[in-house]
C-alpha positions in Angstrom: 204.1 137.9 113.1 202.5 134.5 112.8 199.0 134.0 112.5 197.0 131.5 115.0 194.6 128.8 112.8 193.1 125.3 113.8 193.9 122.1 111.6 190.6 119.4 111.1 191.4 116.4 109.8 189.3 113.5 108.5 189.9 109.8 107.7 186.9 107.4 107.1 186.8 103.7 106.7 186.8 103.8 102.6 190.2 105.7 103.1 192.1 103.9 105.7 191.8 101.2 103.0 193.7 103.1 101.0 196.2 103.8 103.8 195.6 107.3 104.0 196.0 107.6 108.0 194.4 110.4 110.2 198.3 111.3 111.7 199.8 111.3 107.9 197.1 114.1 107.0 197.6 115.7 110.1 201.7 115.7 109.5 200.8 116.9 106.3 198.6 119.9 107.3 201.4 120.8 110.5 204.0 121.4 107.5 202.0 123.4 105.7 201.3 125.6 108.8 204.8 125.7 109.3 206.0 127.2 106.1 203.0 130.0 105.9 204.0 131.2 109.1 200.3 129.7 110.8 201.0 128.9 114.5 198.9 125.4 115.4 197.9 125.5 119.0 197.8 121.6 120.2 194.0 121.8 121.4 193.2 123.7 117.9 194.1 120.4 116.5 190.7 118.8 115.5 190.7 115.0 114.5 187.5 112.6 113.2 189.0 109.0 112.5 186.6 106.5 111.3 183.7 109.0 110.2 181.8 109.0 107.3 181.9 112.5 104.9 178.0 112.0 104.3 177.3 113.1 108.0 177.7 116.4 109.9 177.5 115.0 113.5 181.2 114.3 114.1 182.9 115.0 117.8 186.0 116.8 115.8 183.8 118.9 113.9 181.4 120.0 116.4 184.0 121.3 118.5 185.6 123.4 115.4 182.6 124.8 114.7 181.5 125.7 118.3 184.6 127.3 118.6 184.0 129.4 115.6 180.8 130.3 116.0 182.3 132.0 119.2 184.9 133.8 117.2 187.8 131.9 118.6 189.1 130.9 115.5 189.8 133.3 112.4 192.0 130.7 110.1 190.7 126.3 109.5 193.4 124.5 107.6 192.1 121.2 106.0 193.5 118.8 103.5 190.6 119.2 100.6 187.1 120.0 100.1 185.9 116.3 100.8 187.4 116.5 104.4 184.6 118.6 105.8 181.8 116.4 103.9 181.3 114.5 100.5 178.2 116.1 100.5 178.0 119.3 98.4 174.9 121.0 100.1 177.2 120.3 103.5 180.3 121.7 102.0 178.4 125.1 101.1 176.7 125.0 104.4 179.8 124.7 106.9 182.1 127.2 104.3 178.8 129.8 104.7 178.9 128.9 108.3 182.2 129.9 109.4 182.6 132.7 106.7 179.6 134.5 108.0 181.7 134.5 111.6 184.3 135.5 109.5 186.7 131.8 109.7 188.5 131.5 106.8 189.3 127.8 105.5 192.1 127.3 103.4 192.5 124.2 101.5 196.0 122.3 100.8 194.6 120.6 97.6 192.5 122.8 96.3 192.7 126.8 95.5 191.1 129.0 98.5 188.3 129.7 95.9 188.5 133.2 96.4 187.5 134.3 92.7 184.2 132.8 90.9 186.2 130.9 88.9 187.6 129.1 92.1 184.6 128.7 93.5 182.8 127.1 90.6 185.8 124.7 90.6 185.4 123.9 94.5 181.6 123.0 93.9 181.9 121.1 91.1 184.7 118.7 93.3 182.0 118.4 96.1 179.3 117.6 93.8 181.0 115.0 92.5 181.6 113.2 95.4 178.1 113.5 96.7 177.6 112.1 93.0 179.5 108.7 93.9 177.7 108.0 97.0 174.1 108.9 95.3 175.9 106.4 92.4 176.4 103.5 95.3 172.6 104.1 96.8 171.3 104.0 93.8 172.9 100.4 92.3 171.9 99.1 95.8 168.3 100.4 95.1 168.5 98.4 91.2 170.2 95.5 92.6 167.8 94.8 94.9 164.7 95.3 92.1 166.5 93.3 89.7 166.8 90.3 92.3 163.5 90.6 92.9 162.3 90.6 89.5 164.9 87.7 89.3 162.6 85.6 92.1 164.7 86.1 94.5 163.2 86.3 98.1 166.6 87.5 99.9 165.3 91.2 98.8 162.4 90.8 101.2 162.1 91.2 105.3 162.1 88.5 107.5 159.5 85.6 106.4 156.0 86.0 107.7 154.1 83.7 110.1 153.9 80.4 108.5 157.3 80.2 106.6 160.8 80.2 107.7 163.3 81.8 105.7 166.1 79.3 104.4 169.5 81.3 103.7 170.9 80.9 100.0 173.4 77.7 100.0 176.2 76.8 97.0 173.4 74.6 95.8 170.0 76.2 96.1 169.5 80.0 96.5 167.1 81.3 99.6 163.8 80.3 99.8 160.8 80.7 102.0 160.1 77.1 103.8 156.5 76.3 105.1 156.1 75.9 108.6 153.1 73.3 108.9 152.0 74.0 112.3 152.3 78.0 111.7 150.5 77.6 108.6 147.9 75.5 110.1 146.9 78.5 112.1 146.7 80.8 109.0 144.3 78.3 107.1 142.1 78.9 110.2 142.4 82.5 110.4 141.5 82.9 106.7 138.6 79.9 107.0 137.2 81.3 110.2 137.1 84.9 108.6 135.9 84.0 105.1 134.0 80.9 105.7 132.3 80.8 109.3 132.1 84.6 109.2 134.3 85.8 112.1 135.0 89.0 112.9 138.8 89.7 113.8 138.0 90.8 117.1 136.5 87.4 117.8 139.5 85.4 115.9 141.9 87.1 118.1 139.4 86.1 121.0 139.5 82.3 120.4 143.2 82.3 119.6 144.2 83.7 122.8 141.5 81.3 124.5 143.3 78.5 122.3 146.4 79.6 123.7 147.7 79.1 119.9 151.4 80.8 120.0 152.5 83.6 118.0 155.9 83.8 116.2 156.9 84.9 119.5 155.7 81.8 121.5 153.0 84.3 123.1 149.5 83.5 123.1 148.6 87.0 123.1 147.0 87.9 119.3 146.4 91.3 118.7 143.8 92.7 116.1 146.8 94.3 113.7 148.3 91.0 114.1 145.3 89.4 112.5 144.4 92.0 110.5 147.8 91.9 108.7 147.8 88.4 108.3 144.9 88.6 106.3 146.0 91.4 103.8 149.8 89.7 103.2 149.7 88.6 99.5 152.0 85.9 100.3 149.8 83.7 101.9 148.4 83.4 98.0 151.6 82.2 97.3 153.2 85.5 95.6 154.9 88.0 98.2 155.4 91.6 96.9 158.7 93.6 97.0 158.5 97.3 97.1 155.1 98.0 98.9 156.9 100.9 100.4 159.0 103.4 99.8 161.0 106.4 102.2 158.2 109.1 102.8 157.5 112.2 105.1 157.4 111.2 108.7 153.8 110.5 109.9 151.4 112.4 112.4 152.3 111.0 115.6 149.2 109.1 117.6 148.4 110.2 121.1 150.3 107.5 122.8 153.6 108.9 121.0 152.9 112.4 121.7 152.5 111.3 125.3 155.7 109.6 125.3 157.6 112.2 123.5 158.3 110.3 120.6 158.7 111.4 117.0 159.4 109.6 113.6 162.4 109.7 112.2 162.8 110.3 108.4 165.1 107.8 107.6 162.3 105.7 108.9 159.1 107.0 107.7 157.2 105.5 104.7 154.8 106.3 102.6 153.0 103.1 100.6 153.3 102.4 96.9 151.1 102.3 93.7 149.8 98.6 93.6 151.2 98.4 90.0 155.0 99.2 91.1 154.9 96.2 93.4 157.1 93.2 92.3 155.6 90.2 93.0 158.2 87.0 93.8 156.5 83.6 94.0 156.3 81.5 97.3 154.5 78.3 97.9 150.9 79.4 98.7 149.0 78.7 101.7 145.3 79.7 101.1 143.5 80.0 97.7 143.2 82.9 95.1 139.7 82.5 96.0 139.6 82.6 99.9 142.4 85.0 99.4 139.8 87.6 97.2 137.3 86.9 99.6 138.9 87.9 102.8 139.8 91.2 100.3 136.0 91.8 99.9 135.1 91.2 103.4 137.9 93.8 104.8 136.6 96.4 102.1 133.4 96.3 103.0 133.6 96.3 107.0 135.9 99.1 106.3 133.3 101.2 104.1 130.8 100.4 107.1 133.2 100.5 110.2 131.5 102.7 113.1 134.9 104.6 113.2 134.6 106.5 109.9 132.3 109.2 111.5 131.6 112.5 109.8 131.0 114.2 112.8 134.1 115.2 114.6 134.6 115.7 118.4 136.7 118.6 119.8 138.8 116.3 121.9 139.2 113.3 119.8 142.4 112.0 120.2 143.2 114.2 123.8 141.4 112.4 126.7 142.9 109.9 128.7 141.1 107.9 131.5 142.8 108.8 135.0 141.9 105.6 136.0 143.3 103.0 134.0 145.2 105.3 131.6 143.5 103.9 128.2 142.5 106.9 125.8 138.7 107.1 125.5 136.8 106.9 122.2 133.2 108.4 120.8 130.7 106.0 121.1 127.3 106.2 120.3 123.7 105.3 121.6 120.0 105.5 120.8 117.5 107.2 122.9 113.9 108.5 122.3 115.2 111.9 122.3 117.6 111.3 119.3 121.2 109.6 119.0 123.4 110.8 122.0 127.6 110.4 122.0 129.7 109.7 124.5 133.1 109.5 125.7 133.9 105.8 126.9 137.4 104.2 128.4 138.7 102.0 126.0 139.3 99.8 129.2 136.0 99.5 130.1 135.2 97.6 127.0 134.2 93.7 127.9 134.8 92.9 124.3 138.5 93.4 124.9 140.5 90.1 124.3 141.8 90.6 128.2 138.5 91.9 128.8 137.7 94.6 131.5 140.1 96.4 132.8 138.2 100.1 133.8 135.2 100.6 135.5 135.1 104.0 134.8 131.8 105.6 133.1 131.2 107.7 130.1 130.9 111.2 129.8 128.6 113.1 127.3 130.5 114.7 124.6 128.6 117.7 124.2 129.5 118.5 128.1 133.0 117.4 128.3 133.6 119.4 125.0 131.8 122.6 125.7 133.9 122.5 129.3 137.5 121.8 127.8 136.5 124.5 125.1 135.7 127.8 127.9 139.0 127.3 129.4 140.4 127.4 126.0 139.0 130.7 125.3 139.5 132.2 128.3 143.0 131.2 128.1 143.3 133.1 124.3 141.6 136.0 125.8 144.8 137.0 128.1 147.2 136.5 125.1 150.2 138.5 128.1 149.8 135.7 129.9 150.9 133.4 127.2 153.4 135.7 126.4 154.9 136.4 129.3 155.1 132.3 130.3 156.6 131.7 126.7 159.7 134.6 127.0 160.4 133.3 130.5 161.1 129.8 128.9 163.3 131.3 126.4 165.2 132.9 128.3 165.6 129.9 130.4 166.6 128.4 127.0 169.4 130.6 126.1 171.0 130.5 129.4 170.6 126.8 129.9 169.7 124.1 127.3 170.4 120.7 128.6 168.2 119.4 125.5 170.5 121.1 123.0 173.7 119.7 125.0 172.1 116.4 125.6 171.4 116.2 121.6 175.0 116.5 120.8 176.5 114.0 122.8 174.0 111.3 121.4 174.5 112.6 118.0 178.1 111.3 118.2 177.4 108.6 120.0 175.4 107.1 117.8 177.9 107.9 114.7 180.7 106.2 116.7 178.9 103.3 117.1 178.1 103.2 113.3 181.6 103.7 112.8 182.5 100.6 115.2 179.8 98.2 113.2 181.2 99.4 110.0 185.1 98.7 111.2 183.8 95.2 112.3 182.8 94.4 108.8 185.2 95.5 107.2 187.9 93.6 109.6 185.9 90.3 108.6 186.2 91.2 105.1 189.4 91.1 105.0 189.9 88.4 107.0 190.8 89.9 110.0 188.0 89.2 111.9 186.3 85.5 112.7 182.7 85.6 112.1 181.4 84.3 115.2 182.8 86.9 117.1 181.5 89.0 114.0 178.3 87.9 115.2 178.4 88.7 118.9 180.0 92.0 118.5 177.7 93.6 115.7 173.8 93.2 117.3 175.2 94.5 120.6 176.5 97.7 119.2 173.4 98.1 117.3 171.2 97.2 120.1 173.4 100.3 122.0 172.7 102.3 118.4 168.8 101.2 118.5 168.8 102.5 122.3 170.0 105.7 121.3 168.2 106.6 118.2 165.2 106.5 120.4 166.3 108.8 122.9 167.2 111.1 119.9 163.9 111.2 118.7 162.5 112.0 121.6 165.4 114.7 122.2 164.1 116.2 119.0 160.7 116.8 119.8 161.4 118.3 122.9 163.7 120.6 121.0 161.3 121.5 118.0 158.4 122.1 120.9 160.8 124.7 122.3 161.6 126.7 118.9 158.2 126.8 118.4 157.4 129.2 121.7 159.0 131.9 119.8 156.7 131.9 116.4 153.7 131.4 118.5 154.4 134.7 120.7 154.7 136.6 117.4 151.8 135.2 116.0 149.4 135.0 118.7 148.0 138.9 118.7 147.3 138.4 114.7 145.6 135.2 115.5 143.5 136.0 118.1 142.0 139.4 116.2 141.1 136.5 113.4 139.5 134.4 115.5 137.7 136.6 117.7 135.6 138.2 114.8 134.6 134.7 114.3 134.7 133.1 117.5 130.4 132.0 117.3 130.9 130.2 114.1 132.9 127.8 114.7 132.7 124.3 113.9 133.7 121.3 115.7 136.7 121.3 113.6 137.8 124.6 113.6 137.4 124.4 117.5 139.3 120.9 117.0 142.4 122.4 115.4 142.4 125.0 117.9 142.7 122.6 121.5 145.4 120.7 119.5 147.5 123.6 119.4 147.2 124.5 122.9 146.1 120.9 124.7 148.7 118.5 124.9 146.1 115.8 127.1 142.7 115.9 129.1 143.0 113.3 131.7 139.5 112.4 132.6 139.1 111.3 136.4 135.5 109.9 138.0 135.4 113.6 139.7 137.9 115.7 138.3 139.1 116.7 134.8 142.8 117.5 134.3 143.5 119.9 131.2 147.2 119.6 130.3 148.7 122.6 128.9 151.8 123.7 127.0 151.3 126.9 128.7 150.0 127.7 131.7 146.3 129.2 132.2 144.8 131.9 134.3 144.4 130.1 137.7 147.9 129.1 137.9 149.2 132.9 137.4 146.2 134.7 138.8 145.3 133.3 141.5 141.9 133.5 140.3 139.9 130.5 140.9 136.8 128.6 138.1 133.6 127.4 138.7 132.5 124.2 138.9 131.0 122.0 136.3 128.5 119.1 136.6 128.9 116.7 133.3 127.6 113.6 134.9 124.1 113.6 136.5 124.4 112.9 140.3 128.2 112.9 140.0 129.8 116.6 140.5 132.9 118.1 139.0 135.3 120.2 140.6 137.0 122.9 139.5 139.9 121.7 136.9 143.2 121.5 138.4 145.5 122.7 135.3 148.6 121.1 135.5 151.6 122.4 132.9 153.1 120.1 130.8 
């Protein structure tokens, strides 16, 4: 009696060179089945053309191992090894996948590594093609040092303000060209800050009021702008290669949590020692000396800046202003009684460079704090109501997760438009391909690519925000016996940590204050309703309105 199976089949770029076609291995696999006896149903037939072996996400192979994973499938018939991925740790983790469901895979070129022996052999083929790609990243990596120790500016990103970068030629290689009336405007920056004693809030002020353009042709200077301008080492005349390097993704800010971004690791950096920077000469623009001197200055506003407080706030970072939508920020003032803190819209700042924005008025820390914090507790005092909300969700998740389904579909978009770029090239390599047409066809897909890779990231918080209901309804009962026996000695911080976890956003209205939570909180499933607060003198509070985010 014949036994059912699947067939997946791979063919990337590298080997379509070599003229290894995704129908030939598929042929090639169909004969096999045919003289073991394996009958190949047509829709068990799973093909990725044009996909790289260094990535999981591939249409062909998500289907194969969905199907698996549902027991469908007891038999996988592939080519080699280096069909399912170049990557070892991928290899191990796909063969581990299916044989836990209990697929078998059964390799033409290589033995069905049934003894140790076998399987020793089967590793050591995928760790040596995860070798070759590590091999190519790693001459890119020493290339690109080398040409930078070499001089070379092509290493670097796009020239800063004040140069424009001039592409290599037969004659000349690349160079960084001086723009004179972008440089101008750095001279001044550098004068104004060193010389005339500017701060960079009022240098961004009087080149917006100059209406002096950016790189952009918008006269709209921003204090990073300004600030950056000031700590690039090229303007010395020596640009540095290798200030960064990859990194673990950063904390995300408010404004991303908001927006339900996320970083993605191929993106995040961490910065460099000072003395593994290569520095690459380029015609100067200020002195050493005014150069060293802006150095100074930034140093020591930094040491002194009124944001380095040692006294955190519970909601720092959490409040937004429902009027205008800016976060607020702690400042400070001086009374007779002692120095008092305060919330204050960032809109409702006149220093900003498009001045006021907010009329909204502050709100004493202490009060605001001390308010946000009750709810808190009451809410970790009826831990069942938590719980109850949080297995509701998940089982809302395992019956229908348009996140999860969502996720996969972008996944392979975004690898099949990688794969269209990387045809593309290699058409106009060979001379298939004209290069202005090259050049119209290339940023569009990757403008599509760019699109996507943001709605990933965001796809990916909101799925790591819902695995994380789980490990909080196991923990919660342990962590609420801890923090109960210490509940009236806690610090700011320790009460900080705790919001966080449970406070996604406090939006701050002239008479209302909206705590937005993760879970819900008493009122909403009670019934039950809180008292009113009075924050403000003369201007009353009523009761929050807790709205789930």
């Amino acid at each position: 009696m014949n036994q059912t199976a699947a067939i997946y089949a791979r063919v990337s770029s590298d080997r379509q060179k070599e003229q290894h076609t995704i129908a030939s291995q598929t042929a090639a696999l169909l004969d096999y089945a045919q003289a073991h006896q394996y009958t190949i149903p047509p829709e068990w037939v799973f093909e990725d053309e044009g996909y790289s072996g260094s990535v999981l996400v591939r249409p062909g192979l998500e289907r194969l191992r969905d199907l698996i994973a549902e027991g469908a499938i007891e038999t996988v018939l592939v080519l080699g090894p280096d069909r399912l991925s170049r990557n070892y740790a991928y290899q191990v983790l796909l063969l581990e996948e299916f044989a836990r469901q209990g697929a078998k895979v059964v390799f033409l070129k290589a033995p069905a590594a049934e003894t140790p022996e076998e399987r020793l052999l089967l590793q050591f083929q995928g760790m040596i093609a995860e070798y070759e790609r590590a091999q190519i990243a790693e001459r890119c990596r020493r290339g690109k040092r080398h040409r930078a120790k070499a001089g070379s500016v092509n290493v670097l990103s796009a020239a800063p303000y004040g140069y424009r970068y001039m592409k290599k030629t037969e004659v000349q290689q690349a160079y960084y060209e001086v723009l004179e009336s972008e440089a101008a405007v750095v001279r001044k920056v550098f004068s104004l800050y060193t010389v005339e004693g500017y701060s960079i809030r009022s240098i961004v002020q009087r080149l917006n009021a100059e209406k002096i353009a950016t790189r952009s042709k918008k006269a709209a200077w921003r204090h990073a702008t300004v600030w950056g301008m000031l700590k690039n080492p090229a303007y010395r005349g020596w640009a540095c290669f290798g200030k960064t390097a990859p990194g673990p993704p950063p904390r995300l800010n408010r404004t991303s949590r908001q927006q339900g971004r996320c970083v993605s690791r191929n993106r995040a950096k961490r910065a460099c020692p000072r003395q593994e920077w290569i520095e690459i000469a380029v015609p100067a623009l200020v002195s050493q000396a005014s150069f060293e001197l802006a150095q100074e200055r930034l140093e020591f506003n930094k040491k002194l800046s009124a944001r380095r407080t040692k006294e955190p706030s519970v909601l720092q970072g959490l409040l937004v202003c429902a009027q205008c939508g800016y976060a607020l920020s702690r400042v400070n003032t001086r009374t007779a009684h002692g120095r008092i803190h305060y919330y204050r819209c960032s809109g409702s700042d006149a220093r900003r460079p498009q001045g006021r924005v907010c009329e909204a008025r502050p709100w004493r820390v202490d009060r605001l704090d001390q308010l946000v914090w009750e709810q808190v507790w009451q809410l970790l005092n009826q831990p069942e109501l938590i719980r109850g909300e949080m297995e509701r969700r998940l089982q809302e998740h395992r019956h229908s997760d348009p996140v999860a389904q969502r996720l996969q579909k972008v996944r392979a978009e975004i690898v099949r438009l990688a794969q269209q770029s990387d045809k593309l090239i290699d058409l106009y390599q060979e001379g298939l391909l004209e290069l202005g047409e090259l050049r119209q066809r290339v940023p569009e897909l990757r403008k599509r690519q760019q699109a996507l890779e943001k709605e990933l990231e965001s796809l990916n918080l909101q799925a790591v925000e819902q695995s994380k209901l789980l490990e909080i309804s196991i923990s919660l009962e342990k962590f609420m016996e801890q923090l109960k026996s210490s509940a009236q000695n806690l610090d700011a911080k320790q009460k900080q940590r705790i919001v966080r976890l449970l406070v996604r956003e406090v939006v701050v209205g002239p008479d209302t204050v909206k705590i937005y939570h993760s879970i819900p909180m008493a009122e909403r499933l009670s019934g039950t309703k809180m008292s009113s607060y009075r924050l403000c003198t003369g201007r009353p509070v009523v009761p929050n309105r807790i709205n789930i985010g």
